[in-house]
MIDOVO-746198 format. One record per residue (C-alpha): x, z, y. Coordinates in steps of 0.02 Angstrom, whole numbers, padded with zeros to 5 digits, always signed. Layout:
% residues N
XZY...
% end
This chain:
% residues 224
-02049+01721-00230-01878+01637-00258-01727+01736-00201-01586+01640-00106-01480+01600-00250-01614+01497-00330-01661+01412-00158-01501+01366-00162-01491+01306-00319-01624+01183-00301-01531+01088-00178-01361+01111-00229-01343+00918-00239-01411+00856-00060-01331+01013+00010-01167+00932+00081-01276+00756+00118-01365+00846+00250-01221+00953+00333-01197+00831+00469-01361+00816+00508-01410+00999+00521-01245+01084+00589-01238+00974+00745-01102+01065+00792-01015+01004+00635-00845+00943+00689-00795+01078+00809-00883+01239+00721-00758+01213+00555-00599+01133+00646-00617+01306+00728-00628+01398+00591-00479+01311+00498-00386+01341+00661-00418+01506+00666-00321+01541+00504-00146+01543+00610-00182+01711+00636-00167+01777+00464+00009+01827+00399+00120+01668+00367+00146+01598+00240-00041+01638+00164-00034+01633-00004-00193+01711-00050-00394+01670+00033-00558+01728-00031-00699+01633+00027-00875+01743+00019-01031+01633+00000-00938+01486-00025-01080+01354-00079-01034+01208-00117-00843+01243-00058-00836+01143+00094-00774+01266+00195-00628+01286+00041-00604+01104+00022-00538+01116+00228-00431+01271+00193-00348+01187+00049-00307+01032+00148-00248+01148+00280-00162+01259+00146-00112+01173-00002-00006+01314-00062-00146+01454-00038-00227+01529-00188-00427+01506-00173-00545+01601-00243-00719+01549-00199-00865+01686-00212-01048+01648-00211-01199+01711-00289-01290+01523-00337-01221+01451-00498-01275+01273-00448-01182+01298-00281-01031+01360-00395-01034+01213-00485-01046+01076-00347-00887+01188-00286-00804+01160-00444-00817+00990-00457-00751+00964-00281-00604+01064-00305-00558+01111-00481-00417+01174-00532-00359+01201-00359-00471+01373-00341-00540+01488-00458-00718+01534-00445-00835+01701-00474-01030+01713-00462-01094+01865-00366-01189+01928-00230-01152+01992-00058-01197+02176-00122-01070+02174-00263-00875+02227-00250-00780+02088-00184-00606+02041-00283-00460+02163-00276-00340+02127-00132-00236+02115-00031-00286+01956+00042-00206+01861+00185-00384+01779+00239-00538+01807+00201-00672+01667+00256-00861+01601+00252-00967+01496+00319-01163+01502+00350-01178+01632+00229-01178+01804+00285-01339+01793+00373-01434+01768+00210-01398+01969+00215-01484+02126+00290-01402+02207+00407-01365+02344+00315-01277+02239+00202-01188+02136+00318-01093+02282+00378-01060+02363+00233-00976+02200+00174-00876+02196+00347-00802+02350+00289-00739+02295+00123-00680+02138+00182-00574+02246+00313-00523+02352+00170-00486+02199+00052-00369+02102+00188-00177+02137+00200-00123+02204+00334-00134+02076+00490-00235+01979+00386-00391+01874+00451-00584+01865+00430-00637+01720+00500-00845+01693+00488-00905+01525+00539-01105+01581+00572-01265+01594+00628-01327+01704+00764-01483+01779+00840-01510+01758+01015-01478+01914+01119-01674+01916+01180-01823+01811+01114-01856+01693+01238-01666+01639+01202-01674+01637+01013-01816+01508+01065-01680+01419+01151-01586+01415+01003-01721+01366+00895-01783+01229+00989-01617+01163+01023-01561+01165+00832-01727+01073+00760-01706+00964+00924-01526+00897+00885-01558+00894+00693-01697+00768+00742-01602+00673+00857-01459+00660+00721-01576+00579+00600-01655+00729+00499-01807+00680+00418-01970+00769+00448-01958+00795+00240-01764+00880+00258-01826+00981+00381-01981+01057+00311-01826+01090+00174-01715+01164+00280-01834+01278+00344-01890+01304+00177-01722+01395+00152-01704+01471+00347-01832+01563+00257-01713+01656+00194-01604+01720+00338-01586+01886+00420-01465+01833+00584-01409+01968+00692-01326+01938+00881-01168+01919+00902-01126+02079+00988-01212+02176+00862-01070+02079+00737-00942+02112+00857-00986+02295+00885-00992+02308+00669-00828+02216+00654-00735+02334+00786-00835+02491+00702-00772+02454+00535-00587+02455+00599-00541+02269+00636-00392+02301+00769-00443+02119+00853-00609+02032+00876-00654+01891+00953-00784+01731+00961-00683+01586+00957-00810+01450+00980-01006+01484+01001-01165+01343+01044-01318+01384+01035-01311+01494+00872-01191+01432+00806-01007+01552+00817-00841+01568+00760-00794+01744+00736-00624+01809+00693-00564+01982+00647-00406+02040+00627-00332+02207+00524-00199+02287+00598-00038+02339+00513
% end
């Protein structure tokens, strides 16, 4: 059975073709999460993005922050390299998984986007807690991602809605047998369960910023 990473690599090259029509949420869910860097220490000179893909979510920090030092993190080489060609020489780029150490700090933001919840749970916190440990002090996690509903008959809901939308947006019965294909892969978890991990871990500030169906903004900030 392929892992993830080499899901992901197989469609490293449609991958950014089809965000529009599978995050229906699109516009909002990352003007949010570019918005929600103003809360890390100005100026920010350094971001790590963790599961960066194809580096969409980096392309809209760098236009935000020209001056920031990127480095994007992700354990598919084909995603690494669609990343690379997008942005170049304006980030610097390391293959790994969500398991290994992430990159000496201190940062002043740490971000990612529909990534973490390709982890266990178990993971997924223990990854919270470097990321807290890896920020500068006041600095920002900001996690544009997907959630579980709180009960079943909601994650349903949520469900239902998503392959409703994606339809209605012009997904093809072929993309979507894809997509699923690689929603294989996830492991999401509520959002108060990421909330409660977050605040266990010591973030000083949490909050949702922006949440549809399951699909949230969360931000965390250190204190200091």
């Amino acid at each position: 059975m392929p892992t993830a990473p080499k899901a992901f690599d197989a469609h490293a090259g449609d991958y950014d073709a089809l965000r529009r029509r599978l995050v229906p949420v699109f516009d909002a869910f990352y003007e949010t999460a570019i918005e929600a860097l103003s809360l890390a220490p100005q100026p920010v000179r350094r971001v790590l993005d963790v599961g960066a893909g194809t580096g969409l979510l980096s392309e809209l920090v760098h236009r935000a922050l020209p001056d920031a030092e990127l480095t994007l993190l992700d354990g598919s080489p084909a995603m690494l390299a669609a990343a690379r060609a997008r942005l170049a020489e304006s980030a610097s780029y390391r293959e790994q998984d969500f398991a290994d150490e992430l990159p000496a700090g201190p940062w002043d933001a740490i971000v990612s986007a529909l990534a973490i919840h390709h982890a266990a749970d178990a993971t997924k916190r223990a990854l919270f807690a470097q990321i807290h440990d890896r920020l500068a002090p006041g600095g920002v996690f900001v996690n544009a991602e997907q959630v579980a509903g709180p009960s079943a008959c909601l994650d349903t809901l949520y469900a239902d809605w998503h392959r409703a939308r994606c339809a209605a947006l012009g997904t093809t019965t072929e993309e979507w047998a894809a997509a699923e294909q690689r929603m294989g892969f996830d492991q999401l978890a509520t959002l108060d369960d990421q909330l409660g991990w977050l605040r266990e871990v010591g973030f000083a500030r949490v909050d949702c910023l922006f949440k549809h169906y399951g699909f949230a903004v969360v931000v965390a900030c250190r204190g200091g």
